[in-house]
N, C-alpha and C positions, 0 to 999 in steps of 0.2 A: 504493500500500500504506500511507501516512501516515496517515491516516486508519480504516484497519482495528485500526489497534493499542491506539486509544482503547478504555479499558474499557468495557463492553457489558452490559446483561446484559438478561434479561424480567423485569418488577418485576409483571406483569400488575396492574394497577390501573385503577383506570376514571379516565377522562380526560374533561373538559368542556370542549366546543368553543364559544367566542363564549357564553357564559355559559346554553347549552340543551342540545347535542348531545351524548351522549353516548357513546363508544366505550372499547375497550380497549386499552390502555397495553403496548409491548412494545417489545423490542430501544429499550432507552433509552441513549444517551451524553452526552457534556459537551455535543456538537454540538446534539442531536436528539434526536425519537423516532419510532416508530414506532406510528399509533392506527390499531387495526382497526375497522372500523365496515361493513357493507355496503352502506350507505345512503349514507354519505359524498359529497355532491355539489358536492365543490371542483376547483379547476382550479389547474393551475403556478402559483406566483409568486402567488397568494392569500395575503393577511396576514392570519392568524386569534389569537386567545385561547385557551391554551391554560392549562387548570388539572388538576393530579395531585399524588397523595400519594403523597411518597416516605418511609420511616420516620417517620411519624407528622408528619411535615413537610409542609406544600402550598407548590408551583409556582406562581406563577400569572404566567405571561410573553407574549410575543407571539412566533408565529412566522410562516417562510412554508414555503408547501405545497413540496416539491420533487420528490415525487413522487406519481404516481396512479394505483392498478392499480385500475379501476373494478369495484363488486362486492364489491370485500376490503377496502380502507384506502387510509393515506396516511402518507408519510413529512414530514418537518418539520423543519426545521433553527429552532433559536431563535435573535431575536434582541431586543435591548435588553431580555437579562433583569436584573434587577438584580441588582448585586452580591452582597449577602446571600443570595440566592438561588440563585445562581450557586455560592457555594462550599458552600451545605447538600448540592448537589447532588455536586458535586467530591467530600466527603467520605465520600457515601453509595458512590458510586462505588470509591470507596477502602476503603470499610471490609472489619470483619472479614463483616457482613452478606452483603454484597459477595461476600467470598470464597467464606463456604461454599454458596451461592445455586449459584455457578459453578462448584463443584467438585463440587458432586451433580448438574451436568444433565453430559449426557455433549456432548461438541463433535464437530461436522462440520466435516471441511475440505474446502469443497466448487468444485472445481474443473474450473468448465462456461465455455467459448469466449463462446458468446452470453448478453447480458448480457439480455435477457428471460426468457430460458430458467432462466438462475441465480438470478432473482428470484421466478419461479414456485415453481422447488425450496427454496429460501429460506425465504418464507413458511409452506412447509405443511410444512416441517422445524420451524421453529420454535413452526407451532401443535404440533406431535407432543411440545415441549418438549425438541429440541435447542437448542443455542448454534452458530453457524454462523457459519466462517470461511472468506473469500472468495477466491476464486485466479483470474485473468480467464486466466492462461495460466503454461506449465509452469515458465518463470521467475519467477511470483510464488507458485507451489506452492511451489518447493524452498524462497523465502525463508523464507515462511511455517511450514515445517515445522523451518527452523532458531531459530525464535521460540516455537514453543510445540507441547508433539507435541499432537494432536489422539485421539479414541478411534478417530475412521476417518477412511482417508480417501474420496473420493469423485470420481472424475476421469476427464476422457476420455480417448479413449484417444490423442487426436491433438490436445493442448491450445495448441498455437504454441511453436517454442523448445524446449522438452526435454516428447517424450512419455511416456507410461506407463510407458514398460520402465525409460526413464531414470532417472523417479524411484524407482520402487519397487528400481533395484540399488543406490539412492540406499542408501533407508527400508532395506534390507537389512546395506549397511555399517555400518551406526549402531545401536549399542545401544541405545540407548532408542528406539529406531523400528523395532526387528526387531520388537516382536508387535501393530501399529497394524496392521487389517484395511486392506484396499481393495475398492472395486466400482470398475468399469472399464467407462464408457459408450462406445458405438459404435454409428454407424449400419449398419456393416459391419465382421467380423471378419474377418483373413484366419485359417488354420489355425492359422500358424506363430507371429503373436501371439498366440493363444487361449494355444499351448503355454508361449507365452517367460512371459507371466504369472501363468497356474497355477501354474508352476515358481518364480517368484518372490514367489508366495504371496497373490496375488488371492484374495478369495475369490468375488468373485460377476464374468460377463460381461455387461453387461446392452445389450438394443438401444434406445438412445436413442430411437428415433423410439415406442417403442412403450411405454418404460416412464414411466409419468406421475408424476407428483411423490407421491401418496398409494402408487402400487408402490414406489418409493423407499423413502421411509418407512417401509415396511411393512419390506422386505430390511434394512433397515439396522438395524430394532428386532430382527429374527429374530440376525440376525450378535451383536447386542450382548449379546443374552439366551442365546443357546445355550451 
């Protein structure tokens, strides 16, 4: 979870790979960032040039590739950026900019078991222009929710450690987390959880195997707008 708490945000900006490629710039932190591109034809542990313009500021540092969903993009961790560079970034991060950027996208706290699975829903939440917070299992949910409420949450219903019911009589005792929606994935429902949840104020049941990351999206913009 150390690593999730760093400030975050989509700056959508276009990004220049190796001083020709060009993709778009999202989910940026101190660490990294995230360049969508569909073309993108790098691999792990690739050291690439990486230039963007954060508040009227440009980047220009070296990173390596760390992750690769072929089709979509690549994640990047930097390194030997320079200093000066390093804190224009720190500050943008910090700033008031900063703030109201992430206080008008609405935030997911999105907690799915498999870590593929979360990266899929991930990405096409955050094309959707959510901010997306990550929970690998139902003990990094509840921290997670004691760190910052989110506008929904999003969770299996059998996440390792403390399931669904758990947390939601969680989100129930807590005042600032009584009116935080849930959808609640499964590949199978039994009766008697469908009820416990309803009752504790789910708003959607949905069957994992069957609902794709753009159904998601879709349920979760319908819940946020209604």
């Amino acid at each position: 979870m150390h690593n999730r708490k760093l400030p975050r945000m989509l700056i959508n900006t276009d990004v220049i790979i190796n001083g020709s490629i060009r993709g778009l710039a999202f989910d940026i932190s101190e660490k990294g960032i995230y360049v969508h591109n569909s073309e993108i034809n790098f691999k792990e542990k690739d050291v690439i040039d990486v230039t963007f313009d954060i508040g009227h500021n440009f980047i220009n540092t070296k990173a390596i590739v760390r992750h690769v969903h072929p089709g979509f993009g690549i994640g990047v961790k930097f390194i030997n950026m320079p200093p000066q560079m390093s804190d224009v970034l720190k500050e943008f991060l910090s700033s008031s900019q900063f703030e109201l950027i992430d206080k008008v996208r609405k935030t997911v706290l999105l907690a799915v078991n498999d870590a593929r699975s979360r990266s899929l829903y991930k990405m096409n939440l955050m094309q959707g222009g959510f901010t997306v917070l990550e929970a690998a299992n139902g003990q990094e949910t509840l921290e997670s929710l004691q760190l910052r409420k989110p506008d929904i949450l999003v969770m299996e219903m059998h996440a390792g450690g403390l399931n669904a019911v758990k947390i939601l009589q969680f989100m129930r005792t807590r005042k600032n987390l009584q009116d935080v929606p849930a959808i609640i994935l499964s590949a199978t429902f039994l009766p008697e959880e469908v009820k416990q949840i309803i009752a504790l104020g789910a708003s959607n049941c949905l069957n994992r195997t069957t609902t794709t990351p753009l159904v998601l999206c879709k349920k979760i913009k319908d819940i946020l707008t209604s």
